[in-house]
N, CA, C and O of each residue as an XYZ file, in Angstrom:
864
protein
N     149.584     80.363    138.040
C     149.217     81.663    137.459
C     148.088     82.268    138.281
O     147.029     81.653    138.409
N     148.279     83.408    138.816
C     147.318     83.943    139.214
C     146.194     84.977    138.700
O     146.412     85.538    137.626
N     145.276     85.198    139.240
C     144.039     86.298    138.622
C     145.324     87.328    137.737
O     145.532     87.150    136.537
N     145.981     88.233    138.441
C     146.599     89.352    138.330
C     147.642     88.958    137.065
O     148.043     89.854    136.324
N     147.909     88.046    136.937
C     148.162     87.535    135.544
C     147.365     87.734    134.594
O     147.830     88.061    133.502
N     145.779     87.567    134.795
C     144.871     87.175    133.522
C     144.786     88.718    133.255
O     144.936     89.189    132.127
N     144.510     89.544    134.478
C     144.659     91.073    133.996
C     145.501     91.109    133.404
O     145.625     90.403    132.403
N     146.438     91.998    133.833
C     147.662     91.824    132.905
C     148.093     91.233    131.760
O     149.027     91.774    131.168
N     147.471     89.946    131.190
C     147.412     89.627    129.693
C     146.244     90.114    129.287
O     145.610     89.177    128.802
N     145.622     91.129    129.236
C     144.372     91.847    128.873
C     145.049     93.522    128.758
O     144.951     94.140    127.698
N     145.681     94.088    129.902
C     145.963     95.243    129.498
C     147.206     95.067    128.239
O     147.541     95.935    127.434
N     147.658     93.897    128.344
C     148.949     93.759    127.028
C     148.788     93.960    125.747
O     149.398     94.675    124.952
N     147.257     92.736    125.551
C     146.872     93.001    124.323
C     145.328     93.480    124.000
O     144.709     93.334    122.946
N     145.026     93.910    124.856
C     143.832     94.773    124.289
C     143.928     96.374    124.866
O     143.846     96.554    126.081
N     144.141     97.763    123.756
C     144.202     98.593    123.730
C     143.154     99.417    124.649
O     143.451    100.515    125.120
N     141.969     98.826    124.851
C     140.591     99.271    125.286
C     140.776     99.949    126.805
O     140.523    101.098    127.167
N     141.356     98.715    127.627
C     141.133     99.463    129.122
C     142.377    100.107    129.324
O     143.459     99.621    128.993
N     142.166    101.542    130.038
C     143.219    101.916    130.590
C     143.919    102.108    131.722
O     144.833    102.857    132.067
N     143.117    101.041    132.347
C     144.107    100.723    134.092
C     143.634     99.443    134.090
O     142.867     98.833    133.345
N     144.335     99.116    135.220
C     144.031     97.671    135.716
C     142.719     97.764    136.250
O     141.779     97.035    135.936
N     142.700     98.658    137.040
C     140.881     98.074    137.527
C     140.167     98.551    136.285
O     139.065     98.002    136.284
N     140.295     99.277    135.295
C     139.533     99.452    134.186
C     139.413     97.749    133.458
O     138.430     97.139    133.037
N     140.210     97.536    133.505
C     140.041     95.912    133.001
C     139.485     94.954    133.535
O     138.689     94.180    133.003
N     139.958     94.947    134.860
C     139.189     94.042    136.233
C     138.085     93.866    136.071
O     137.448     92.812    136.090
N     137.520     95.698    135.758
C     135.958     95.586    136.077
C     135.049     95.738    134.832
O     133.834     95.874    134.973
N     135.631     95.714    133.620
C     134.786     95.632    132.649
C     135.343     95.031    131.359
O     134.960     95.438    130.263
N     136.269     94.038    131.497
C     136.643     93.088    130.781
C     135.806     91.968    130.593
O     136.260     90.966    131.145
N     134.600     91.775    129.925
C     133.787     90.584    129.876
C     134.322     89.140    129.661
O     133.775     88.120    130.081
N     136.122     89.248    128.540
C     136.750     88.124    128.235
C     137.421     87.878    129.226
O     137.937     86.765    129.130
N     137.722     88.526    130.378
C     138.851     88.503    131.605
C     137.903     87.434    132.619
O     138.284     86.506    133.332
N     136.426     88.008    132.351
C     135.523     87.190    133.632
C     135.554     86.454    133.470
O     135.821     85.697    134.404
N     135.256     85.741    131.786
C     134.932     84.619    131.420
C     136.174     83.674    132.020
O     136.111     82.639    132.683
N     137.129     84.297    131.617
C     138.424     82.930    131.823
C     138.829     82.808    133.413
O     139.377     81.861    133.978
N     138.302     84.310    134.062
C     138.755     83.874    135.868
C     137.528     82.706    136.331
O     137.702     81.694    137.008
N     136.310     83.190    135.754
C     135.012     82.502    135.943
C     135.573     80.782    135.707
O     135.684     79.844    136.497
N     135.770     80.884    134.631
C     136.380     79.395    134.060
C     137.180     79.062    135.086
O     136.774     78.036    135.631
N     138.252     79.555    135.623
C     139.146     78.753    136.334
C     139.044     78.120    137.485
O     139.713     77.145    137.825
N     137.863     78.884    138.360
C     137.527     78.630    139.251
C     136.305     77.436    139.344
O     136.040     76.695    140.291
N     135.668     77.533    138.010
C     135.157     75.999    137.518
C     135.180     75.153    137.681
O     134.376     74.354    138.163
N     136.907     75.048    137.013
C     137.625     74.395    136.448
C     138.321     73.466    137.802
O     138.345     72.247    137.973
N     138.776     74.418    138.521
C     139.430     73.737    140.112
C     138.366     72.659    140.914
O     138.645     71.675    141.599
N     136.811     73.338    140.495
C     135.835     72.504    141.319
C     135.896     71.120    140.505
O     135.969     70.005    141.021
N     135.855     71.389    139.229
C     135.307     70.412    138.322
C     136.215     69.053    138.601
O     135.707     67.958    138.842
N     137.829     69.331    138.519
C     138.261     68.624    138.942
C     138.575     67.871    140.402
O     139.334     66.919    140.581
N     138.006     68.369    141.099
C     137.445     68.217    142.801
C     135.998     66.963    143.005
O     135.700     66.257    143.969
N     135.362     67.114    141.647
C     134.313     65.796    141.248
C     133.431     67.126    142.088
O     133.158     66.557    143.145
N     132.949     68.294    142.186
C     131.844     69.257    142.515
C     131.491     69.671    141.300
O     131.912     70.764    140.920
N     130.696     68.925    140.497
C     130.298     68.730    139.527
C     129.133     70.006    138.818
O     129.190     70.771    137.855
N     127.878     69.642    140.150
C     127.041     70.642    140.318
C     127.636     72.527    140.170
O     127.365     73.417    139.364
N     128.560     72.458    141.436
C     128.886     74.153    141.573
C     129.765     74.179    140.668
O     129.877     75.337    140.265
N     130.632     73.292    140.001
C     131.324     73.850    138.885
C     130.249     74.307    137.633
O     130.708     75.214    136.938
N     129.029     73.872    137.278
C     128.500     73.901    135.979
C     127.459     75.015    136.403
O     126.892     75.671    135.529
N     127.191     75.242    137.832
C     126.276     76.590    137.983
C     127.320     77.959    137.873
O     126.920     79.044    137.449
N     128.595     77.731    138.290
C     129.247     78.754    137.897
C     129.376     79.308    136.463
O     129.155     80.379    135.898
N     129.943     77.799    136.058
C     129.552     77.665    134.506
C     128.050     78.357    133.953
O     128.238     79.265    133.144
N     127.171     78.181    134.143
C     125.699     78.770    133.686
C     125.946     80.408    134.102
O     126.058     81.127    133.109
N     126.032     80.996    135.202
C     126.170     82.134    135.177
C     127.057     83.273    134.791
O     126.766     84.468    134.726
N     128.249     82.649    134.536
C     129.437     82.874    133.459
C     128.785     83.267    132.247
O     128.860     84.371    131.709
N     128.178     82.326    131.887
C     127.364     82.559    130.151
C     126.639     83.642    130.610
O     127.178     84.702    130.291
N     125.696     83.760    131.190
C     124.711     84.844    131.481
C     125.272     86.061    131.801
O     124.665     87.039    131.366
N     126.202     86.249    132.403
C     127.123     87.477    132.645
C     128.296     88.003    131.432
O     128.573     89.181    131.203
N     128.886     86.798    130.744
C     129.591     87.456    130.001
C     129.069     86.969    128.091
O     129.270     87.401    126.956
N     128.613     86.273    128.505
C     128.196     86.239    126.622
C     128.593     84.567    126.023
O     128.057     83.986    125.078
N     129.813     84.012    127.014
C     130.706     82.915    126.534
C     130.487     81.799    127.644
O     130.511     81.817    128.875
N     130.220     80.643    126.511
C     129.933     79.208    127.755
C     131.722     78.424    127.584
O     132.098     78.034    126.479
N     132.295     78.350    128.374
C     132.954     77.391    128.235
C     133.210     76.487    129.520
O     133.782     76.853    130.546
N     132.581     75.023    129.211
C     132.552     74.035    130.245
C     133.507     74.265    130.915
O     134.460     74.981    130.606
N     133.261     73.403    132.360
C     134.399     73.984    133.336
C     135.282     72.407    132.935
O     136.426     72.281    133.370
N     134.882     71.688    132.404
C     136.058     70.477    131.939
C     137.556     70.644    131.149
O     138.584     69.972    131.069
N     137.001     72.114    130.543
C     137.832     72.419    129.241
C     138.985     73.013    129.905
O     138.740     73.852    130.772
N     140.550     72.641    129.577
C     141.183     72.964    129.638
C     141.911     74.613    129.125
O     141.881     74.909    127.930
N     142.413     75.396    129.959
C     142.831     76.839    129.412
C     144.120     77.039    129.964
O     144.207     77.297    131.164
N     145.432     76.932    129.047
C     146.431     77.428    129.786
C     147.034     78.757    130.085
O     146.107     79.558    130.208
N     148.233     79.361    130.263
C     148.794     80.468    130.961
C     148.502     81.792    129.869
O     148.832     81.538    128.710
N     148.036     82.902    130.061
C     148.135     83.872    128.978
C     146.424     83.644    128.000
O     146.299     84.289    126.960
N     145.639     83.019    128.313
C     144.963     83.042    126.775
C     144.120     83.813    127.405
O     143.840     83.894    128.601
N     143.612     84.567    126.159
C     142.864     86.373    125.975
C     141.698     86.308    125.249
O     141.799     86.060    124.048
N     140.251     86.538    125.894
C     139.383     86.190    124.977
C     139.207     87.548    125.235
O     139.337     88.178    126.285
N     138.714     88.100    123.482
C     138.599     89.398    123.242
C     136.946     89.564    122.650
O     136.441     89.023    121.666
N     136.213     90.701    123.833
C     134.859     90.655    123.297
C     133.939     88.929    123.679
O     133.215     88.426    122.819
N     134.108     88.411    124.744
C     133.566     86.999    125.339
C     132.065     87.049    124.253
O     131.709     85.872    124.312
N     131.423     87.504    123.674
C     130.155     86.895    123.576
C     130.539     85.951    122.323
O     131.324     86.130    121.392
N     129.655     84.838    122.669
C     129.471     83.522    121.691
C     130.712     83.118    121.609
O     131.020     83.019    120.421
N     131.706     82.793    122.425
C     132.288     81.974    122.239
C     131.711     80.883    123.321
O     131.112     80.922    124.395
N     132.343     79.677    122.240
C     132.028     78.006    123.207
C     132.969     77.324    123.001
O     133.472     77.102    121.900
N     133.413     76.792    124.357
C     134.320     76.209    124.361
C     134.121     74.727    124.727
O     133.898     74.652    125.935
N     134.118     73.389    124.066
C     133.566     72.406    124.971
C     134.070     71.892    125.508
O     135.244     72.260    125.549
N     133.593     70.191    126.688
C     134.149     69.750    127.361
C     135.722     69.437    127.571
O     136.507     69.548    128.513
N     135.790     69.040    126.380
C     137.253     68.426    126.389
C     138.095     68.877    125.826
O     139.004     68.127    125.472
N     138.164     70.548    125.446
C     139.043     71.279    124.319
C     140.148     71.305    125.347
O     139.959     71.045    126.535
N     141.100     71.575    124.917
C     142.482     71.788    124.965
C     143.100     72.875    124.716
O     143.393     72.913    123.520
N     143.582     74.161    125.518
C     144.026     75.335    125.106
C     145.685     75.832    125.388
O     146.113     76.269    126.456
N     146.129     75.718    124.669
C     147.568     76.276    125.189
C     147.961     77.410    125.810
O     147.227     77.983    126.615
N     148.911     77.749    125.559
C     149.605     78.979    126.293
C     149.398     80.102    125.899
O     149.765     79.833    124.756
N     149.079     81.341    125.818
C     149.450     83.071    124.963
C     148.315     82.365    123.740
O     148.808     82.215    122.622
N     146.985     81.979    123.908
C     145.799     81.867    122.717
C     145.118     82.972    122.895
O     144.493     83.291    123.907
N     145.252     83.655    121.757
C     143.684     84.757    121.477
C     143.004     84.266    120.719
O     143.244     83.750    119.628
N     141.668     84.474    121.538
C     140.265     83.782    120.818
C     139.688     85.070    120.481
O     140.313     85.911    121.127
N     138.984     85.502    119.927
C     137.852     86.366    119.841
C     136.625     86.253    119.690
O     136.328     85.088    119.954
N     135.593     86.938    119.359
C     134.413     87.027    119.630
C     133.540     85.460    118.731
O     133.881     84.895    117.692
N     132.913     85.303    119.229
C     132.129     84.042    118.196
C     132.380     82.782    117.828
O     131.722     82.022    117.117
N     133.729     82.588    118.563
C     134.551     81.367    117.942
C     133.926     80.070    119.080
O     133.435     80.153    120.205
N     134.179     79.053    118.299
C     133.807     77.420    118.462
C     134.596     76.928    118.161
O     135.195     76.754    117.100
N     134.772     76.274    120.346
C     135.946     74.980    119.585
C     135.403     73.873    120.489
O     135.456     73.646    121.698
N     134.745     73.146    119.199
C     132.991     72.487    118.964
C     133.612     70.911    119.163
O     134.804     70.727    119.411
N     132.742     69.932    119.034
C     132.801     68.295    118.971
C     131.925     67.778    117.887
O     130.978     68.427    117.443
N     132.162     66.950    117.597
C     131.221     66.491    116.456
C     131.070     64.780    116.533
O     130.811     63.975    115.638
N     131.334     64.589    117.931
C     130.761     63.233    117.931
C     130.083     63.564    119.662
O     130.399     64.379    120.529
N     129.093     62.542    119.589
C     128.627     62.279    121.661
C     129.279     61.495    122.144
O     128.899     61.215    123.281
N     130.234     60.907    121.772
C     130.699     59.435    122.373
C     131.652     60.842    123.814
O     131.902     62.038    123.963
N     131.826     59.330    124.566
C     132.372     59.995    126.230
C     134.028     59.955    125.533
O     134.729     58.976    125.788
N     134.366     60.654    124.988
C     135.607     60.604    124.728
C     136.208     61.685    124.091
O     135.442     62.386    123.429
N     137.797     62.112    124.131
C     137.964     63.107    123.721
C     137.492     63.545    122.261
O     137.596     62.868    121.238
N     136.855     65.057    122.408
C     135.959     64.936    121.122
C     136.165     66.852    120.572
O     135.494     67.544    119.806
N     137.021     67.057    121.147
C     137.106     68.784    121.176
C     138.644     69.178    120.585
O     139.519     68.320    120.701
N     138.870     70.067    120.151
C     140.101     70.128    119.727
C     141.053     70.610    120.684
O     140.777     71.254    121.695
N     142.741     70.086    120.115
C     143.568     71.006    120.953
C     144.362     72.339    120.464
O     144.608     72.427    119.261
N     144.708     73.214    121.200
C     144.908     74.533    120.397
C     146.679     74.271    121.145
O     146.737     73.982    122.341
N     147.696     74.374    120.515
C     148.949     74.587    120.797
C     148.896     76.022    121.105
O     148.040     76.886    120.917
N     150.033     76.021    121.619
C     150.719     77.560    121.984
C     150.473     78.724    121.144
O     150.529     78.374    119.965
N     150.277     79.702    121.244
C     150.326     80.938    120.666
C     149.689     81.051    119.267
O     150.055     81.469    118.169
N     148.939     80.677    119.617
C     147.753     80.175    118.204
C     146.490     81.969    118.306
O     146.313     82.665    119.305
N     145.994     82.134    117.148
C     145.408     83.359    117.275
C     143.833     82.833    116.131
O     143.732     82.566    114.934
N     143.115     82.875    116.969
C     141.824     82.689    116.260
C     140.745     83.684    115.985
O     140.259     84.414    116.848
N     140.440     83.666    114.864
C     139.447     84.835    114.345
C     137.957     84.773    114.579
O     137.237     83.775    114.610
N     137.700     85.819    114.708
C     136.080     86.269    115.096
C     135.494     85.153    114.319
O     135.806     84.760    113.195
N     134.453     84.654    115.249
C     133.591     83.582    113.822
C     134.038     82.377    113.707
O     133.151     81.553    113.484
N     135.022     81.996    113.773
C     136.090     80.827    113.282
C     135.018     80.014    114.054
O     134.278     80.413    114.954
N     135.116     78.621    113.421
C     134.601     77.392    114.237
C     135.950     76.039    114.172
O     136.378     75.559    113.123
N     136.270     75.768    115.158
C     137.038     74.524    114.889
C     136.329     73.191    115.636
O     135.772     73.213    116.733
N     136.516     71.893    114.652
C     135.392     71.034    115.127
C     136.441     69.757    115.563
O     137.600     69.652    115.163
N     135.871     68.988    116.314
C     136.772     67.893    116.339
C     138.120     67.488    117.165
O     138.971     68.185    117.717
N     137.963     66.019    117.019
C     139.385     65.979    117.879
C     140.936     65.914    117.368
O     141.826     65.067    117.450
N     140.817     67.344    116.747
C     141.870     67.989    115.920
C     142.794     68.633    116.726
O     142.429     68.964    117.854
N     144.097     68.909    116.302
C     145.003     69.720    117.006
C     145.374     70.763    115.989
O     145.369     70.541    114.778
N     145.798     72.271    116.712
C     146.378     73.360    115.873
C     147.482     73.406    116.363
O     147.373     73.264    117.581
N     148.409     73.520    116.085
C     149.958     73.550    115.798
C     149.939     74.728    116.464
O     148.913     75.381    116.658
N     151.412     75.139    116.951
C     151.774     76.266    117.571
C     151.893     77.734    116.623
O     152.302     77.251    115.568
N     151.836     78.482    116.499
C     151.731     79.508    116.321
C     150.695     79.641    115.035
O     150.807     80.720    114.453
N     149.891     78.905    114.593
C     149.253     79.463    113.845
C     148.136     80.507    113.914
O     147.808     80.954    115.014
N     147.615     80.864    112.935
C     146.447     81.486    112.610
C     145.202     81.629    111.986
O     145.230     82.265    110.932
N     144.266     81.261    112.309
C     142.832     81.202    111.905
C     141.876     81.963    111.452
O     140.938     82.009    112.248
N     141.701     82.655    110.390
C     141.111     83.655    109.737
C     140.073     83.996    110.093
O     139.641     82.957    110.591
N     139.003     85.037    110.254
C     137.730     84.748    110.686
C     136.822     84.165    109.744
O     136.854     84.230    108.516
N     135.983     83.568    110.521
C     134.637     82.727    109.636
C     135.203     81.532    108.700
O     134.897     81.012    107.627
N     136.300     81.366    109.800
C     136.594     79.831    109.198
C     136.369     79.050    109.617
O     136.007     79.117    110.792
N     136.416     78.022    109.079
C     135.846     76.541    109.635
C     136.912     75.188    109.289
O     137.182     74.650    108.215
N     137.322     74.937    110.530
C     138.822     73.926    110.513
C     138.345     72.523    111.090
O     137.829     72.431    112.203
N     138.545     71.507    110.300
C     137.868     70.339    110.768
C     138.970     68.919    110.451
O     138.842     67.699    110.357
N     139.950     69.811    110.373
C     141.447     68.649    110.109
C     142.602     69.358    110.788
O     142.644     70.588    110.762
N     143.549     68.640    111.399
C     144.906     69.196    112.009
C     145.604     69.787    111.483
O     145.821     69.344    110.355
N     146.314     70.952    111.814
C     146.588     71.871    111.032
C     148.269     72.408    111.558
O     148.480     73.034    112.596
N     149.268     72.008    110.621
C     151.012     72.330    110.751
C     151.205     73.314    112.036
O     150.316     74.096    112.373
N     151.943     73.248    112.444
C     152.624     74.714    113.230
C     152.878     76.080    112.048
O     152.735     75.957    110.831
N     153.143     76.919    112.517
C     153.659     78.320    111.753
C     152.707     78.687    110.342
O     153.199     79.022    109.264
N     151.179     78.535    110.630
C     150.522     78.568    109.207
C     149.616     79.308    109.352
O     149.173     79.461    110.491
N     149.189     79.830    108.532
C     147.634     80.642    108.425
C     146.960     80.241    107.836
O     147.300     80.016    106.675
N     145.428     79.864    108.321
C     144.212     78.820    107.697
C     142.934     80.080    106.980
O     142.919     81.174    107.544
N     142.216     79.923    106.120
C     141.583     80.898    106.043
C     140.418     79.651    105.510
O     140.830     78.540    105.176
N     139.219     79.934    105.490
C     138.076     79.283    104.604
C     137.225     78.507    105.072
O     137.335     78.226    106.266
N     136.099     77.909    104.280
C     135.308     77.184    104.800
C     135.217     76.059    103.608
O     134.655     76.291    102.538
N     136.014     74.466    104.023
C     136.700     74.453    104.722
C     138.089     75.203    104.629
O     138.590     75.604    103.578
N     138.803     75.369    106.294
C     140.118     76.281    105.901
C     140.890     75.468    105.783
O     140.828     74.307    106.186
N     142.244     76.322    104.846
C     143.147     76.061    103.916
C     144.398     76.728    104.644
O     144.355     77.601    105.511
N     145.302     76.235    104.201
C     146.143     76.663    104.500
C     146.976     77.593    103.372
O     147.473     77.148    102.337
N     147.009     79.134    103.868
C     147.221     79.900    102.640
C     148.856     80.725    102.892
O     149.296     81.692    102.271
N     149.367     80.116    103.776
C     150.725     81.259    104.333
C     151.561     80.052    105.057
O     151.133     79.521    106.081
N     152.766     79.674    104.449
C     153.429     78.823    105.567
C     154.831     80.078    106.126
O     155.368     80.759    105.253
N     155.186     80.198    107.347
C     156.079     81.076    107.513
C     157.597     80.213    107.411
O     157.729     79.121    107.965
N     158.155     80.542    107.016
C     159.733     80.619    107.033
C     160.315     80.885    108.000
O     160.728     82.024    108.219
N     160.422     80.235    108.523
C     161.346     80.395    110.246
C     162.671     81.317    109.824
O     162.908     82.362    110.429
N     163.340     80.938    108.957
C     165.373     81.066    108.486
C     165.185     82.981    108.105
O     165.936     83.928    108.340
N     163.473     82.866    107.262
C     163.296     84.640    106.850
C     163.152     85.152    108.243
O     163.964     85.880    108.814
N     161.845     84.620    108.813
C     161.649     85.564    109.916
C     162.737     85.465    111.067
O     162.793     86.455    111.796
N     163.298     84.796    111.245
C     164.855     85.497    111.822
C     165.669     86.203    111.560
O     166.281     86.970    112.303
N     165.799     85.994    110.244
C     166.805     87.087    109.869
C     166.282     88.824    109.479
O     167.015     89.788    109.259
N     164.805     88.762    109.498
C     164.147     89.995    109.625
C     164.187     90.510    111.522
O     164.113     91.633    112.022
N     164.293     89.520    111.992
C     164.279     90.251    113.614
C     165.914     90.422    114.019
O     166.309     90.799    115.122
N     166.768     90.058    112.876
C     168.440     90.741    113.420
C     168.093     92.163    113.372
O     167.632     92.818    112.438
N     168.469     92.583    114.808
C     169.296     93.813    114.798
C     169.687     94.861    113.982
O     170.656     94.755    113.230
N     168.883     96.065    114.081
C     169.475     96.996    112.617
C     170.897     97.488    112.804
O     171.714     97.467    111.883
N     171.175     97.942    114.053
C     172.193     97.661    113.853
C     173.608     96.916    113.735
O     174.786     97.275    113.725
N     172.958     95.781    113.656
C     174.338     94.351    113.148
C     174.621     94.498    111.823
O     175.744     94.283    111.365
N     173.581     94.889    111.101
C     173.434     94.843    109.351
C     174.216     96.289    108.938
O     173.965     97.325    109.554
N     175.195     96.241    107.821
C     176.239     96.877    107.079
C     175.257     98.559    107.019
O     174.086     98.760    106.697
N     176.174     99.376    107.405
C     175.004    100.457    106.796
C     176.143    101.127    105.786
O     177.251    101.544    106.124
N     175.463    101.113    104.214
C     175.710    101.359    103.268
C     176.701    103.104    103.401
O     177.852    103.525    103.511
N     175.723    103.441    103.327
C     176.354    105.007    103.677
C     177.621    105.243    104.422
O     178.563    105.907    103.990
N     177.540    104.347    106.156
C     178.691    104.886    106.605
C     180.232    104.019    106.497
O     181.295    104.198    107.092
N     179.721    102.798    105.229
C     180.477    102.187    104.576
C     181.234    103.361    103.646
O     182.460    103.248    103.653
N     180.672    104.532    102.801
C     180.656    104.876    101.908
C     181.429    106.037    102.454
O     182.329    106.501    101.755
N     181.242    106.417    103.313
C     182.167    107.531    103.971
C     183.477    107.175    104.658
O     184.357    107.930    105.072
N     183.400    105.851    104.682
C     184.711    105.321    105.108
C     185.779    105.100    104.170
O     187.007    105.152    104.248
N     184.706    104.761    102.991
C     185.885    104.568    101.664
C     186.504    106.132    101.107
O     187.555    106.354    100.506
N     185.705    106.849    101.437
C     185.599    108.424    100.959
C     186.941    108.956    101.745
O     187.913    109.434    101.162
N     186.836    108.800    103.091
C     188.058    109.466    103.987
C     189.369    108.454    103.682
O     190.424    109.073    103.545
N     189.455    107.098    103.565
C     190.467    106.711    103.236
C     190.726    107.099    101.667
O     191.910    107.327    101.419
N     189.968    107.193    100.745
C     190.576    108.122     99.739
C     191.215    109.775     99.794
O     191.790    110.554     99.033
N     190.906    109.753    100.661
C     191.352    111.560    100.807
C     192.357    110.852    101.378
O     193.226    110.877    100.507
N     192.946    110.002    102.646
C     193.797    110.199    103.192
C     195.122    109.884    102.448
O     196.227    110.398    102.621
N     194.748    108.927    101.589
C     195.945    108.451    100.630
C     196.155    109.834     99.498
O     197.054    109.685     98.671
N     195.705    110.573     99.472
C     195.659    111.408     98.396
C     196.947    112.574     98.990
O     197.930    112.973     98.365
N     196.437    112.980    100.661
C     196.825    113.481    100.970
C     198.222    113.458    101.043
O     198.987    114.356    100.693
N     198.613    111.929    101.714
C     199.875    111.410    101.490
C     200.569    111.419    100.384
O     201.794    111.417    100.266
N     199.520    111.430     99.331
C     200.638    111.260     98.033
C     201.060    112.984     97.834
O     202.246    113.269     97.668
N     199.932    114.151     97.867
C     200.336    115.213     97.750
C     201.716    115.807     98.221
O     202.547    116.511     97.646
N     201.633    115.111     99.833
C     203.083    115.419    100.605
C     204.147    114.649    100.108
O     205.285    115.025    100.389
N     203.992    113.633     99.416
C     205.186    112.741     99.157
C     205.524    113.630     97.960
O     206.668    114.054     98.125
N     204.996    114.078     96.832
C     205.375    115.075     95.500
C     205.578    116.161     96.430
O     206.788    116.288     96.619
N     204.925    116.968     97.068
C     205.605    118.306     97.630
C     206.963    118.197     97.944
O     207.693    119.074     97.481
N     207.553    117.162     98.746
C     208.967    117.111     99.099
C     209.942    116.772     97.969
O     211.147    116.980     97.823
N     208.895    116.108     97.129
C     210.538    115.746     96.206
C     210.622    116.651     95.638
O     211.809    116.960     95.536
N     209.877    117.434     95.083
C     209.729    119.133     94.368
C     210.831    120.306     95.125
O     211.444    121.274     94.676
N     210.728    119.673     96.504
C     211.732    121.207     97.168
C     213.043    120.451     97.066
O     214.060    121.113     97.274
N     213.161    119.275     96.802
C     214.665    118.438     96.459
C     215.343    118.891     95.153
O     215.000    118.607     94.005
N     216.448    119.709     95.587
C     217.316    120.552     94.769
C     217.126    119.078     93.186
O     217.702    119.249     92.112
């Protein structure tokens, strides 16, 4: 994935900039995550030092620390970078929106994985804190000013402190809400169909009595 990717998932879902270099150059969540990546390449190179000074001036420039250890995959969109933290060992999936304030925190020191993992297409709210070496399921959602400190289903919405799970989605509904309007029966031009085949039989019958009428 390249830079021109991370743009581009910024002009998708944030309404704000209206060109690409409008985003380039004043996207604070765009810096943070190019900033990160380039971290991220040292970090794993064992350049320990220039990964974590990049890291330090990242924070100072955009608002958001996230270690250069921490994993970020393809698509994720931090909206409004200040105060978010991301720590060493979090785990981020694919298409994640984070927003402003969020923590995805550790709650032990031991040298071991201690940060959570975020599955795919997960959407986290302003504020939210998630602690631990917890995983979020794929597509869920995280309310703001919640606080998640246990693993949490795929397809759910968490809200609270601690959060709950208050919405499970229905896969079988939400498919059958994304068929096609027009695959589905439309009433009306059902209704005009029954309408003209009643006239047409009518018609027929009119002509069938007209002729026997002129029959001596």
């Amino acid at each position: 994935m390249s830079w021109r990717d991370d743009v581009l998932t910024v002009l998708e879902r944030d309404p704000a900039p209206k060109s690409f270099s409008e985003a380039l150059m004043f996207s604070q969540g765009l810096h943070a995550v190019l900033l990160h990546r380039i971290s991220h390449r040292l970090y794993l190179r064992g350049q320990y030092k220039i990964a974590r000074m990049i890291n330090y001036w990242a924070r100072v420039l955009t608002g958001a620390d996230i270690h250069p250890g921490a994993k970020l995959g393809e698509g994720v969109f931090i909206d409004h970078a200040t105060g978010v933290v991301i720590g060493e060992t979090a785990v981020v999936g694919k298409n994640v929106n984070i927003f402003q304030g969020v923590t995805l925190g550790g709650v032990s020191t031991a040298k071991e994985k201690r940060h959570p993992t975020i599955r795919d297409n997960v959407t986290i709210g302003a504020h939210a804190t998630v602690l631990g070496n917890i995983t979020i399921g794929e597509n869920v959602k995280i309310g703001a000013g919640s606080v998640v400190v246990k693993d949490i289903p795929p397809n759910v919405t968490v809200v609270g402190i601690p959060g709950k799970v208050v919405v499970k989605r229905d896969k079988e509904r939400d498919r059958l809400r994304e068929v096609r309007r027009e695959s589905l029966p439309d009433p009306l031009l059902e209704a005009l169909t029954d309408i003209c085949a009643s006239l047409d039989s009518m018609e027929r019958r009119i002509t069938s009595l007209e002729e026997q009428m002129k029959k001596p």
